[in-house]
KOLVO-385632 format. One record per residue: y, x, z of N, C-alpha, C, O in turn; residue in one letter. Coordinates in steps of 0.001 Angstrom, whole numbers, plus 500000, padded with zeros to 6 digits. Example, Ala and Ser with C-alpha at 12.3 -4.5 7.8 and 13.67 -1.06 7.14 Angstrom:
% residues 2
494310513190507800495500512300507800496700513200507800496681514236508465A
497750512850507080498940513670507140500030512900507870501138513409508039S
//
This chain:
% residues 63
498820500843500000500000500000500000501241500887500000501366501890500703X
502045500471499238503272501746499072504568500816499692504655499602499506X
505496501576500419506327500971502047507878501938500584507901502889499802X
509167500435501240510254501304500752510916501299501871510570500731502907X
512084502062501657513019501628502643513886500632503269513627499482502913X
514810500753504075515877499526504354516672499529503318516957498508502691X
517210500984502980518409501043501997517664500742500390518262500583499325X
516385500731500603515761500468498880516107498686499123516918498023498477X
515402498305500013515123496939500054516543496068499908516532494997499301X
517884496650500561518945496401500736519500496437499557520427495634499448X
519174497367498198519333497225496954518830496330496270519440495608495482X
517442496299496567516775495114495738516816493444496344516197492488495876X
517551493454497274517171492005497769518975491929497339519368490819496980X
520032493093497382521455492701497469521887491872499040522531490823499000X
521524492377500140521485492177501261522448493637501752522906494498501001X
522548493557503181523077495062503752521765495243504732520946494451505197X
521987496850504832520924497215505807521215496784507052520201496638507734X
522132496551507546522127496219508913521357494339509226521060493895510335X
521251493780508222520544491996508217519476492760507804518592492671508656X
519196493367507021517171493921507099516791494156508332515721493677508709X
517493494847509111516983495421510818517079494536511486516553494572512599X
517743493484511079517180492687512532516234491548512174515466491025512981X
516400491097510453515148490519509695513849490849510342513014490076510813X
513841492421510258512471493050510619512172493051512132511053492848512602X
513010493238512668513000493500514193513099491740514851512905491604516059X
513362490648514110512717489225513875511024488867513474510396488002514085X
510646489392512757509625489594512113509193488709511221508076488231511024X
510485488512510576510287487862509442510277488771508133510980488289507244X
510023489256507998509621490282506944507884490507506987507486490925508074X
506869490290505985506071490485506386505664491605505851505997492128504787X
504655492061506941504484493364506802504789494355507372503944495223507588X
506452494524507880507106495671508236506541496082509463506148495564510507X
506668497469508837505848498255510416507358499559510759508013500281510007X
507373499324512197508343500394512429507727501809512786507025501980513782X
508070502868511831507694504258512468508872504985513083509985505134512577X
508364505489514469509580505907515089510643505129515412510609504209516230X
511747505539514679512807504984514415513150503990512981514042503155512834X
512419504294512327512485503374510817511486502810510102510309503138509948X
512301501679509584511118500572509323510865500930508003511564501371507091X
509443500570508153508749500567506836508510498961506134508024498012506748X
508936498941504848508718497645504541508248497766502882508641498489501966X
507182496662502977505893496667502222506646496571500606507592495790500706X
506539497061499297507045497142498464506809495631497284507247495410496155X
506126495022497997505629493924497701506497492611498824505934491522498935X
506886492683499042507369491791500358508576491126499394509215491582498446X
508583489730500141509442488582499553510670488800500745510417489162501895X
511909488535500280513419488507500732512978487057501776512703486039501141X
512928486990502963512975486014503492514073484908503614515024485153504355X
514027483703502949515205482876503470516254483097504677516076483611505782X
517575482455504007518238482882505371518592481474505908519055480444505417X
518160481893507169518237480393508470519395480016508916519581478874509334X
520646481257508869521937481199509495522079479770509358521381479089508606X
523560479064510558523964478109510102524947478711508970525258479903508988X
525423477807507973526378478301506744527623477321507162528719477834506934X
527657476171507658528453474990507652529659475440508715530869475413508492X
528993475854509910530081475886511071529721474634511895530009474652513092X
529288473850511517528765473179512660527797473088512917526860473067512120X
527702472983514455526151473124515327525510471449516126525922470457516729X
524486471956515684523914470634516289523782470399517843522984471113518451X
524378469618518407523751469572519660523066468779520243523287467596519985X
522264469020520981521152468133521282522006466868522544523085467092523091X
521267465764522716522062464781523242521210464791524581520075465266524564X
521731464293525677521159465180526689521073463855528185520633464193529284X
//
């Protein structure tokens, strides 16, 4: 299995490295394995949806 980097993946998805690290460190990335200090992520791996809210408003639960 061949692993790229943050800064490869950050090219190919058009993301920044700093939302890959915490993608991965989420573990929504599948696959990624951290060595040491840096993540390895599978060269095959899909850009995971992003969950953020986009709107600005938050739901709140009724209580």
């Amino acid at each position: 299995m061949e692993y790229i980097s943050i800064k490869q993946a950050s090219e190919k998805w058009g993301i920044t490295k700093r939302r890959i690290q915490v993608l991965c460190a989420e573990g929504r990335i599948e696959g990624a394995t951290k060595i040491g200090s840096f993540w390895a992520i599978p060269s095959e791996a899909v850009k995971p949806s992003d969950m953020r809210i986009k709107s600005g408003k938050y739901v709140k639960e009724k209580e």
